[in-house]
N, C-alpha and C positions, 0 to 999 in steps of 0.2 A: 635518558628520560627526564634528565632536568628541565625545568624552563627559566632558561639565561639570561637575567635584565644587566646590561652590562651598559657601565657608567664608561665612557670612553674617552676619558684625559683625566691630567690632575684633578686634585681637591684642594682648590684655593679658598682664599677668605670668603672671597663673594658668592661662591656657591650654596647651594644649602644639601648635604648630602643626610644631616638628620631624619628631614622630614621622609625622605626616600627608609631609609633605616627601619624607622617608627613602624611605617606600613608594613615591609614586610616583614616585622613582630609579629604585627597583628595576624598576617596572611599564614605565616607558618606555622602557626597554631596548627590549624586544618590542611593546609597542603604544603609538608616538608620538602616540597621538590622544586620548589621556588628560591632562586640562588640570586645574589647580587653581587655581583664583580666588578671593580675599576680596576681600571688598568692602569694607572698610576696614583700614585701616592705622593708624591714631591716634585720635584722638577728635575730634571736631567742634570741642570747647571751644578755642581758639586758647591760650589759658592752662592746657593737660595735655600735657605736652611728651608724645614718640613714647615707648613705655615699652619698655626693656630685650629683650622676647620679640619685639616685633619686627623690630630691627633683628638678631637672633640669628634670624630666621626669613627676610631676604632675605640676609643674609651666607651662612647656609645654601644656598640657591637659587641665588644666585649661585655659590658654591664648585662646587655641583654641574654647574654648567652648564645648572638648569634654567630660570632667571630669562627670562622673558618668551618662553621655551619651553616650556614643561608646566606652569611655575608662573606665577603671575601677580596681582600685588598692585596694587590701585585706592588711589593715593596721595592720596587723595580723601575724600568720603565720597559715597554715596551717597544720595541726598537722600527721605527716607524714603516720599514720595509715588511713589515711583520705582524702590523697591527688589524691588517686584513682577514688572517689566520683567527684571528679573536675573534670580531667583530661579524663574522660567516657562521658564526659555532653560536652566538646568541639569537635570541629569539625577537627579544624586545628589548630598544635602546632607551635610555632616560637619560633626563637632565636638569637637574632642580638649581632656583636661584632665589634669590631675595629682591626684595621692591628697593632697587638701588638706582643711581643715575646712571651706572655704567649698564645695568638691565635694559634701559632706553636705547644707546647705543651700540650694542653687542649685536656682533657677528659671528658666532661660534663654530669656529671651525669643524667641532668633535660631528657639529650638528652636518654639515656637508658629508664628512665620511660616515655616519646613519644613511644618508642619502643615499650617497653610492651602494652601499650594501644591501641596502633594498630592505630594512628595517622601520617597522611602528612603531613612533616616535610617542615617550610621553614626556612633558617637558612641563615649566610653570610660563604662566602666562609673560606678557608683558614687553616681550622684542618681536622686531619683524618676521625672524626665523618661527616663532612659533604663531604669529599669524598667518603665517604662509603654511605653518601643518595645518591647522586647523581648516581653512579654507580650503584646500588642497586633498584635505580626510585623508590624509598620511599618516595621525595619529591623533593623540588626544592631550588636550590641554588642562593643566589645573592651578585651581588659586595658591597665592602665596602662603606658604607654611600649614597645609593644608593635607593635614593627613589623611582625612576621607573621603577627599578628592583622588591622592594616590593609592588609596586601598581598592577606591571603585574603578579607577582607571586602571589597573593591576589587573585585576579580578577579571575585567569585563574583556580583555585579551587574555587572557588564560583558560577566560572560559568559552568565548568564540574563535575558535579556527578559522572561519568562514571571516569573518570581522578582520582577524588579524592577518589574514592573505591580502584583503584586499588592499587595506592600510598600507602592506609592504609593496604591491605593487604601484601604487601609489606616489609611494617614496623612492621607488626605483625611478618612475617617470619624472619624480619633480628632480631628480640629482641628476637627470641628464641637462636640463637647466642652467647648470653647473659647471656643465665639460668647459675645459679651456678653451673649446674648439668656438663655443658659445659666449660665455664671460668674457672673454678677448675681443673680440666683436667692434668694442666702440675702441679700442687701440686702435685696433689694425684699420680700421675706419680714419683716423686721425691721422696715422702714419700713410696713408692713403690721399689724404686728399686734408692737411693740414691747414688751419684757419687761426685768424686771431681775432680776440673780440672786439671790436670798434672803440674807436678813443672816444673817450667823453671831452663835453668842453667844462675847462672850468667854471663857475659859477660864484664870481664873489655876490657877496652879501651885503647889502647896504647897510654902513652904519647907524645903529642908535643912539 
């Protein structure tokens, strides 16, 4: 009878998994049945030591009193054949970040497998991926470090079924977008029918 917001990769520097944290304090005040789960904590690599935002995102948890009560961290990794099992069992996927340069350029992968799962996505603004929920009404967008952004975005899927069906199917339709079968497309177009782009001529510049 829980409702699973489940954080679906590490917890790196440039995430922001506080603000996610904060909200559902606030949220479980009134509804204890609201859980947050990542599914990793570190990196697989045994040589990338734990990075900084995590250990500031279970000292969080813990200070709150939410730690292995509302929140809940797989010290682990999950083992990628396997991360399907998780991610079927939650209800609502998130993904918080910070107004950073790498924010601009980011393609997050966790966010593809939300896709495929068929998952209402709540995310921070500011990459393509989340302009494409947003436009797409697969899920819902919030500002940076923005806790009542994610308390109202939380609430407002927990409190519509109806809302968060359709979100999920949604998202199921835009991850077929995705299939290899699709994304592969302009390869096998090039390996098909390969081209090169036309020589330029050079152009000197008259001296001054």
């Amino acid at each position: 009878t829980d409702f699973v917001l489940i954080w679906g990769g590490g917890v790196w520097d440039w995430f922001d998994p506080l603000t996610v944290i904060k909200a559902v304090e606030i949220l479980s005040k009134n509804q204890a049945n609201i859980k947050l789960f990542f599914m990793g904590v570190h990196s697989p690599n045994p040589q990338v030591p734990r990075m900084n935002m995590a250990v500031r995102a279970e000292d969080l948890a813990r200070e709150s009193g939410l730690l292995n009560k509302n929140v809940f961290f797989n010290d682990s990794w999950v083992p990628y054949e396997k991360r399907a099992d998780y991610l079927l069992e939650a209800d609502v996927a998130v993904s918080s970040h910070y107004d950073l340069i790498e924010t601009r350029f980011s393609f997050r992968t966790r966010i593809l497998d939300y896709f495929w799962a068929g998952l209402p996505t709540i995310t921070t603004t500011g990459d393509d991926l989340s302009q494409l929920i947003e436009t797409s009404k697969a899920g819902i967008t919030t500002g940076y470090e923005s806790v009542d952004d994610w308390v109202k975005a939380i609430s407002t899927l927990f409190e519509n079924e109806d809302l968060r069906k359709q979100y999920a199917a949604n998202a199921a339709k835009l991850g077929e977008k995705f299939y290899w079968s699709q994304s592969a497309q302009p390869i096998a177009r090039f390996c098909r029918e390969p081209y090169k782009l036309p020589s330029f001529q050079r152009v000197t510049m008259p001296s001054i």
